[in-house]
C-alpha positions in Angstrom: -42.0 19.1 12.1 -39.8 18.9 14.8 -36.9 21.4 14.7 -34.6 22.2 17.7 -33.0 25.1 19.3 -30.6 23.4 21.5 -27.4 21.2 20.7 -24.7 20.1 22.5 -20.9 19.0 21.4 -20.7 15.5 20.6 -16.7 13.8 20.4 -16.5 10.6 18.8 -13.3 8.7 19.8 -11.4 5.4 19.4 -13.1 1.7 20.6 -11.8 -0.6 23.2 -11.0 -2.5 19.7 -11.7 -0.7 16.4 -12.9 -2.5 13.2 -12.1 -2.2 10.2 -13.1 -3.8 6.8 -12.0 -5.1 3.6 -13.5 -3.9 0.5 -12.0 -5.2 -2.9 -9.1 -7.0 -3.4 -7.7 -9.7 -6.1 -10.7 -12.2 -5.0 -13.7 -9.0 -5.5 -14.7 -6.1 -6.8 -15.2 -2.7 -4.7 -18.8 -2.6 -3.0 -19.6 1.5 -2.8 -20.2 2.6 0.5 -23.9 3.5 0.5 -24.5 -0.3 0.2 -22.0 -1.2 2.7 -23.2 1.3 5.5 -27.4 -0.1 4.8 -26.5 -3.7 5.1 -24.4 -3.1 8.0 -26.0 -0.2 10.1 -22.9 1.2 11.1 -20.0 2.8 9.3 -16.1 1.3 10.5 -12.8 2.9 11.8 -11.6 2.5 8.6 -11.9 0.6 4.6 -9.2 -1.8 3.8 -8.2 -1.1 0.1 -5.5 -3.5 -1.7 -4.0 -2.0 -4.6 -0.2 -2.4 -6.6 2.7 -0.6 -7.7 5.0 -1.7 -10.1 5.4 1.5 -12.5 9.0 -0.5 -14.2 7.0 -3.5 -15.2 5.7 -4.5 -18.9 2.4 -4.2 -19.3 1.9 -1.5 -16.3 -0.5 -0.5 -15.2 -3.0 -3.2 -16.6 -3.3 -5.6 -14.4 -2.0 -8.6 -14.1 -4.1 -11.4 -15.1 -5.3 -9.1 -17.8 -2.3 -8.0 -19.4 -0.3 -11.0 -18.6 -3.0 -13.6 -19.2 -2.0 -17.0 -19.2 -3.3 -20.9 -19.5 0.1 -21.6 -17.2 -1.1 -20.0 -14.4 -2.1 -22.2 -11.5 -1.6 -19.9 -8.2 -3.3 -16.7 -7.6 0.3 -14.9 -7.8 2.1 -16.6 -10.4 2.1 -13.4 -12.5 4.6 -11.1 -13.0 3.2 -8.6 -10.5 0.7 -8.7 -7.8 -2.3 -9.0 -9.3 -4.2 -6.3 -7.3 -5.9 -3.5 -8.9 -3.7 -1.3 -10.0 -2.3 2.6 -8.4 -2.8 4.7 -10.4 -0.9 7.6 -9.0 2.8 7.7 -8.6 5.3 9.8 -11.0 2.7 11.3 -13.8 0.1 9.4 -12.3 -4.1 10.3 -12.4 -6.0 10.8 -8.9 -8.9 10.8 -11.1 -8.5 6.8 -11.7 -8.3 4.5 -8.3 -7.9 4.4 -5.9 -8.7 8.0 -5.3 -12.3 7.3 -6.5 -12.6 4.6 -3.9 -10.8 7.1 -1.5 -13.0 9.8 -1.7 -15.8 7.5 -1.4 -15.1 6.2 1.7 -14.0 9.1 3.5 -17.2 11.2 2.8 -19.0 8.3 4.7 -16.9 9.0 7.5 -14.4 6.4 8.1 -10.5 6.3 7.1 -8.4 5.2 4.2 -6.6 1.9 5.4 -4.6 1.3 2.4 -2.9 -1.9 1.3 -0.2 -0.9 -1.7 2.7 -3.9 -2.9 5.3 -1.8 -4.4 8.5 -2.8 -6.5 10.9 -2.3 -3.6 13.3 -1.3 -7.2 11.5 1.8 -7.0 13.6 5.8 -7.0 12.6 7.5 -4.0 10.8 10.2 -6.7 8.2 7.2 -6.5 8.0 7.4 -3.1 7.4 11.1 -2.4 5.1 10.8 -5.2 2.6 8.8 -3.2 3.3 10.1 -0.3 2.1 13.4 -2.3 -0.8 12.0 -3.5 -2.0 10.7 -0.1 -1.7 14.0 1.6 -5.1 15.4 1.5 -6.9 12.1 2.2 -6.4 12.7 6.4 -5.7 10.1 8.7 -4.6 7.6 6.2 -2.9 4.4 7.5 -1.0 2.6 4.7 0.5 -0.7 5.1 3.4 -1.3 2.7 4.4 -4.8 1.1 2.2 -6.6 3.6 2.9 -10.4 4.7 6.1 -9.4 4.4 8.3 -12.7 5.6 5.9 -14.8 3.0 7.2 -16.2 -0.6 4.2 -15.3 -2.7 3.9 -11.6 -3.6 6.3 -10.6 -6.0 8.7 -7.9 -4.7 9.7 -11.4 -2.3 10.6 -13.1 -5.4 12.6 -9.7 -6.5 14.5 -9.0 -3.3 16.0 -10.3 -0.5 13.8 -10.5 2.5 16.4 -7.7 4.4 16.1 -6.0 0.9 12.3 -6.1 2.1 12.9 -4.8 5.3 15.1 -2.0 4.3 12.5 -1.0 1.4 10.1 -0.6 4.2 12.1 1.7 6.3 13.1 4.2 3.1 9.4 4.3 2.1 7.9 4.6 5.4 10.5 7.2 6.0 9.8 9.3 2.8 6.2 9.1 2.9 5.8 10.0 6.6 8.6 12.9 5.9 6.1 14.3 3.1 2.5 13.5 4.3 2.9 13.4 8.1 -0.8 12.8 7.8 -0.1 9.3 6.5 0.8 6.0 9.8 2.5 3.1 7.9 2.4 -0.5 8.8 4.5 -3.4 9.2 2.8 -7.2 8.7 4.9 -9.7 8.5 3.7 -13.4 9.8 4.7 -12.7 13.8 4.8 -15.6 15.6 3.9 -18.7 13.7 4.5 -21.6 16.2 3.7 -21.6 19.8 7.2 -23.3 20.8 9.2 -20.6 19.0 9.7 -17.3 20.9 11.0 -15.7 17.7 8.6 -14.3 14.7 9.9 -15.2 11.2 12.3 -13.6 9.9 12.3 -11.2 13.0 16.7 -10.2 12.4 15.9 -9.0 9.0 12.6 -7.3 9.6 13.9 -5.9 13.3 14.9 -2.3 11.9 11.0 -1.8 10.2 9.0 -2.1 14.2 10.7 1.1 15.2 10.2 2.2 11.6 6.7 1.6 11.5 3.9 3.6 13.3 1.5 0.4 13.5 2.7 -3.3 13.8 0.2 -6.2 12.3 -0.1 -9.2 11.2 -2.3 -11.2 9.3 -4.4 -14.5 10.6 -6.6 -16.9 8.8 -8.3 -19.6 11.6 -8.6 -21.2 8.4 -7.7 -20.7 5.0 -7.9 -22.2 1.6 -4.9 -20.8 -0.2 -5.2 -22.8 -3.4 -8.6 -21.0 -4.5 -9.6 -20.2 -7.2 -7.3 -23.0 -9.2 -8.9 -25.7 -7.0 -11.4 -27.0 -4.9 -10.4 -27.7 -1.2 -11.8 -31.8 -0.6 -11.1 -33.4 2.6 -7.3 -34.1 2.4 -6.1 -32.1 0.8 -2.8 -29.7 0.8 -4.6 -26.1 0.0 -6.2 -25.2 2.7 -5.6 -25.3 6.1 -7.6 -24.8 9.5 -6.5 -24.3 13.3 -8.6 -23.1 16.2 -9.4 -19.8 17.1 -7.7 -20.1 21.1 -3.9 -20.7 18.9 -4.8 -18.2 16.2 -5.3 -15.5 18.7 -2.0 -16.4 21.3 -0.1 -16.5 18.1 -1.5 -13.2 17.9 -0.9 -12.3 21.1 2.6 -13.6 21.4 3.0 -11.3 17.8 2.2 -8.1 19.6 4.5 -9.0 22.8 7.7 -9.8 20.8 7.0 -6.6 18.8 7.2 -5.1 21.8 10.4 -6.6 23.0 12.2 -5.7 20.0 11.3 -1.9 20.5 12.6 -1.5 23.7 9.1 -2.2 25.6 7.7 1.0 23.6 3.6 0.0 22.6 2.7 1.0 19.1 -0.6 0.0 18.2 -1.3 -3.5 16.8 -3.9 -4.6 14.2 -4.8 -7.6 12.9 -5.0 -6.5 9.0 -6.6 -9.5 7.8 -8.6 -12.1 9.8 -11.1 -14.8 8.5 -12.0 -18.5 8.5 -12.5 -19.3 5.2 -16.0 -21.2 4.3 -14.3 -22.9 2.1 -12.4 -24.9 4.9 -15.0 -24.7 7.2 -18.6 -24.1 5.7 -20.8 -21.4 6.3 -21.8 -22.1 9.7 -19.1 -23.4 11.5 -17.0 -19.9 9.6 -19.2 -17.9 11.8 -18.8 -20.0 15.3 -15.2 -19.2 14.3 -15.0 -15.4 14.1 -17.2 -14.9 16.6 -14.9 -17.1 19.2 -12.0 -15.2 18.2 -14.0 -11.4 19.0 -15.0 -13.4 22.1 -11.4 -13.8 23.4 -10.4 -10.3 22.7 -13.3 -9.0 24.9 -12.8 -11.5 27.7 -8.8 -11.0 27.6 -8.3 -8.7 30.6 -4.8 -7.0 29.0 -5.5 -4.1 26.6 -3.2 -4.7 23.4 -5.1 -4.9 20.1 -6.2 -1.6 18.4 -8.3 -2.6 15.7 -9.3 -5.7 13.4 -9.8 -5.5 9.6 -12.0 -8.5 8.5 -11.5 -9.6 5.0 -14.0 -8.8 2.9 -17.0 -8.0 2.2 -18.1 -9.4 -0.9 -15.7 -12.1 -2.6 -15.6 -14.5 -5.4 -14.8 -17.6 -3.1 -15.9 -17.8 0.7 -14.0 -15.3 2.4 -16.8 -12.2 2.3 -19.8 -11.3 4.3 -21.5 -11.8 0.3 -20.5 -13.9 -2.5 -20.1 -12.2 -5.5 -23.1 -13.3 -7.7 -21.2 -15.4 -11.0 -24.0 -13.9 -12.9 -23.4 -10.3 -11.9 -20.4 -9.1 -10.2 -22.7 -6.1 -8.7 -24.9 -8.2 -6.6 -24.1 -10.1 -3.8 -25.4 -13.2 -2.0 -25.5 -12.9 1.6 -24.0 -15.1 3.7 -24.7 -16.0 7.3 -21.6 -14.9 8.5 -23.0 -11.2 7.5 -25.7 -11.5 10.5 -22.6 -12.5 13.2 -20.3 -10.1 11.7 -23.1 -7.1 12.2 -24.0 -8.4 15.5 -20.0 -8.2 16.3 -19.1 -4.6 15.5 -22.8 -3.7 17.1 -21.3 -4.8 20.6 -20.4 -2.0 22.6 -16.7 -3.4 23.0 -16.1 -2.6 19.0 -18.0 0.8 19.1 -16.1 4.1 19.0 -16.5 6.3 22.2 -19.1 9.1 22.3 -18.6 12.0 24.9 -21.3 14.2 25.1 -19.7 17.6 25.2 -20.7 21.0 26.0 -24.4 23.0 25.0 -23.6 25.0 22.1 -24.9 27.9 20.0 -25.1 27.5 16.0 -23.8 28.8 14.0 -20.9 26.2 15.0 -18.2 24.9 13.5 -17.3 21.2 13.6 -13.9 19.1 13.2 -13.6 16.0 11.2 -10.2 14.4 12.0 -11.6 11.1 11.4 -13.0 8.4 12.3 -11.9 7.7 15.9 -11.6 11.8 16.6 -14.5 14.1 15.2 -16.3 16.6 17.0 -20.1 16.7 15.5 -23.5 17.9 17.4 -26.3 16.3 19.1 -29.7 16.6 20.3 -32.3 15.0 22.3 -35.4 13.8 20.7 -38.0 12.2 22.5 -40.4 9.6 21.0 -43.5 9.0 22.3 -43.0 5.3 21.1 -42.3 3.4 18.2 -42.8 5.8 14.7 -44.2 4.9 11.7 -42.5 7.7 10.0 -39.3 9.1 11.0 -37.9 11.9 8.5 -35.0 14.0 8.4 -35.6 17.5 6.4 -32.4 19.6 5.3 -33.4 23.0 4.6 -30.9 26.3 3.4 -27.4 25.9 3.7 -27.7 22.2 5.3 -28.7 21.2 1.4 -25.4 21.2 0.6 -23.5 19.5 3.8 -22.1 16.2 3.7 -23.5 14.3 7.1 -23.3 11.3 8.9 -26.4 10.9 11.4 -26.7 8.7 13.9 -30.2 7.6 15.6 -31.0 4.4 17.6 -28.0 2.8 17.2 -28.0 3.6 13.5 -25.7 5.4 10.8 -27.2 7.2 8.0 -25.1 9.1 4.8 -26.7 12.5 3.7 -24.7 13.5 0.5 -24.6 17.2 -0.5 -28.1 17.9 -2.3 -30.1 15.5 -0.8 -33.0 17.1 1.3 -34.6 13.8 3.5 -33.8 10.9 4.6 -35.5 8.5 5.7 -34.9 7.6 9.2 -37.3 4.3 9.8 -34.4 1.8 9.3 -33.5 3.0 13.0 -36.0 1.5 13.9 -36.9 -1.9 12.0 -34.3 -4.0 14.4 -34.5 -2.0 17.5 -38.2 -0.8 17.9 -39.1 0.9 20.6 -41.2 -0.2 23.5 -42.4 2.5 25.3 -41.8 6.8 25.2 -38.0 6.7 24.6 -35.5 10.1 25.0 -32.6 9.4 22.0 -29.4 11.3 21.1 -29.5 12.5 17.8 -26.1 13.1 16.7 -24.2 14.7 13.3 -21.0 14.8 12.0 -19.7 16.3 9.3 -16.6 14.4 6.9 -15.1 16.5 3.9 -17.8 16.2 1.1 -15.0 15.5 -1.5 -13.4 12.7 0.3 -10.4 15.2 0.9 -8.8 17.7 3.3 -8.5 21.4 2.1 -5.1 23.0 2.4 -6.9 26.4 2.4 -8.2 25.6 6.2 -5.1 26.4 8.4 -2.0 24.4 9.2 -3.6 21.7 10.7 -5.6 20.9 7.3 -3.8 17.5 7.4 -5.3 15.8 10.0 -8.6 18.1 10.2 -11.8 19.2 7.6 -14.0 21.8 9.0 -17.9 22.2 8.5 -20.1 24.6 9.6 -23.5 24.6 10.1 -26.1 27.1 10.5 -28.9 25.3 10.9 -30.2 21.7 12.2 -32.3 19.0 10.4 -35.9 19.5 10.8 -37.7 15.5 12.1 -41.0 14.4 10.8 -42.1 12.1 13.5 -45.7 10.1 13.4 -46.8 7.1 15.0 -49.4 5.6 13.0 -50.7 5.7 9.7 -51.2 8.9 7.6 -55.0 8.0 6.7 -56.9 5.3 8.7 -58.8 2.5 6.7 -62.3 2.7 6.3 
């Protein structure tokens, strides 16, 4: 065994361009994160979850298509609420249903809560500080309220106004930031839609909500077949529709620029919360040529502007995931060859979180999870000979227990409280070495639960602490255990 002695500090910090990723929406179901972080190598900035809120509805809180099935229904949001999974939290809500489950689940793995939540805009502000109370222990949440806000489709647009949109935005964002200051909304609306205009849409009505907001965004299909799943998109037809990547990303561009015009030339950071090129439109190969491009311009664009990307999704009925969603079994999924692309993509250094190398510590040391782009873990050097044929990490004592993300090679593993190896050799499989190599061996510590504990001091909010007593023990060998013959 190899065991170690000395550590240093490690900080892991915010990308030149963070990503982040869907998981679950009206077109799939949730993927669990153990899957998600083995087919991708890497864990994100943060999960995109898309849920509703219409608590003064019939037939709340089934969903939609469920409760309000119909043989009428020939657009994806002809119901009469959003048919997203439903929150179930709110006024005499349940943080044992979802999202919470999904919550915990992918803040133990070490990334954030990007949450996506349609609400009635009809809703009391006891609604409102209701969430905003159930969010308060899940850290560095980011939740983006009543996205694609200047569209016609979801329905608190076909309830309200679009300034009765707007001004919903500003009371909720408001509210919830005044009672979980732990919690950075979002505004998306469509930004600039047309290269000749200077204007987004709807830009007077929605003007009050970019102050308002602590992150401005909007979403961007290349290409997009909107009519799915009531038809099939055929070569003329008026569901789908495709443009290049060079527009989609100066619209986006342009988007971020007027935002900051209209507050005063004060940057807040810009996502993109949805981007895709739907295979539908564009097949499965050309869909990767596509998203690609459009990572390309970001890193060859010399201006610094865009904080993060959220592709959408992972896994997906139609052609809009990384998997299909087997017909046959909602819990497998077909890989598509977008998902090689999209793993090479968040692999290049551009899309990688910073990693400072801090200080030589002593144990026992305590470390700070504040999330995914600000965590203060440990690492150590380990120096392989050459390429393993075992590599094993042993918890022993007290490190039985911890929750950990490890990182060797390039690559992410989970430990979950109780689990006493892992097996390390996937760090290896894509990226063997060639010759005796020194690597950085580095551990973090998320909250176990998926939540932050208001018993750790005033800053429990933004910040779980861990400490550790002891470090993993490696198993390294570099052939065979018994030779043949």
């Amino acid at each position: 065994m190899k065991t170690f002695d000395k550590a240093k500090l490690v900080h892991i910090g915010p990308a030149k361009c963070a990503m982040d990723l869907g998981d679950g929406s009206e077109r799939g179901e949730y993927v669990n994160q153990d899957y998600i972080l083995e087919k991708l190598g890497r864990p994100h900035r943060a999960i995109s979850l898309m849920y509703c809120y219409y608590p003064l509805d019939a037939g709340w809180p089934g969903r939609a298509s469920v409760v309000h099935a119909s043989d009428t229904v020939s657009f994806a949001w002809d119901y009469p609420y959003d048919d997203y999974f439903t929150y179930r939290g709110g006024i005499g809500g349940d943080l044992s249903q979802e999202p919470f489950v999904s919550m915990r689940d992918v803040r133990r793995h070490g990334q954030d809560v990007l949450l996506t939540l349609t609400i009635d805009p009809h809703v009391s502000d006891a609604h409102l500080i209701a969430i905003a109370k159930d969010l308060s222990t899940f850290g560095r949440v980011m939740l983006r309220i009543n996205h694609e806000a200047t569209g016609n489709w979801f329905s608190f647009n076909k309830r309200c106004s679009y300034q009765e949109v707007a001004d919903f935005f500003v009371r909720a964002s408001d509210l919830i930031r005044e009672n979980a200051p732990n919690v950075k909304t979002i505004i998306c609306i469509g930004g600039i839609e047309n290269l000749l205009e200077e204007k987004m849409v709807k830009e007077e009505e929605f003007a009050k909500t970019i102050p308002a907001a602590d992150i401005w965004s909007t979403d961007k299909y290349v290409a997009l077949h909107w009519g799915w799943p009531y038809d099939i998109a055929e070569e003329g037809g008026s569901t789908h529709k495709r443009d290049k990547a060079e527009k989609t990303y100066e619209e986006t561009k342009r988007s971020y620029l007027r935002f900051l015009d209209l507050n005063q030339g004060v940057s807040k950071p810009m996502v993109m919360s949805e981007l895709n090129a739907d295979g539908d439109v564009t097949g499965p190969y050309e869909q990767c040529d596509i998203v690609k491009r459009f990572c390309d311009l970001l890193k060859e664009d010399q201006d610094t502007w865009m904080s993060g990307i959220s592709f959408y999704q992972f896994r997906d009925r139609g052609r809009l995931g990384l998997e299909i969603e087997n017909p046959n079994n909602k819990d497998v999924g077909i890989e598509q060859p977008l998902l090689k692309t999209y793993k090479e993509i968040i692999h290049d250094p551009f899309f990688m979180p910073a990693v400072d190398i801090l200080d030589e510590t002593i144990l026992p040391v305590t470390l700070r999870w504040g999330g995914a782009e600000d965590a203060t873990g440990l690492s150590v050097q380990v120096t392989l000979e050459g390429n393993p044929h075992f590599a094993e990490a042993y918890f022993e004592g007290d490190l039985k227990a911890a929750n950990l993300m490890l990182e060797l090679n390039g690559h992410w593993f989970y430990k979950a409280p109780g689990v006493t190896c892992i097996d390390m050799m996937a760090a290896f499989f894509e990226k063997p070495l060639q010759k005796e190599e020194t690597l950085t061996f580095k551990i973090f510590a998320p909250p176990a639960s998926g939540e932050n504990d208001p018993a750790q001091g005033e800053d429990w909010m933004e910040n779980y602490y861990t400490t550790l007593t002891a470090l993993p023990k490696l198993r390294i060998r570099y052939g065979a255990v018994r030779k043949e013959g």
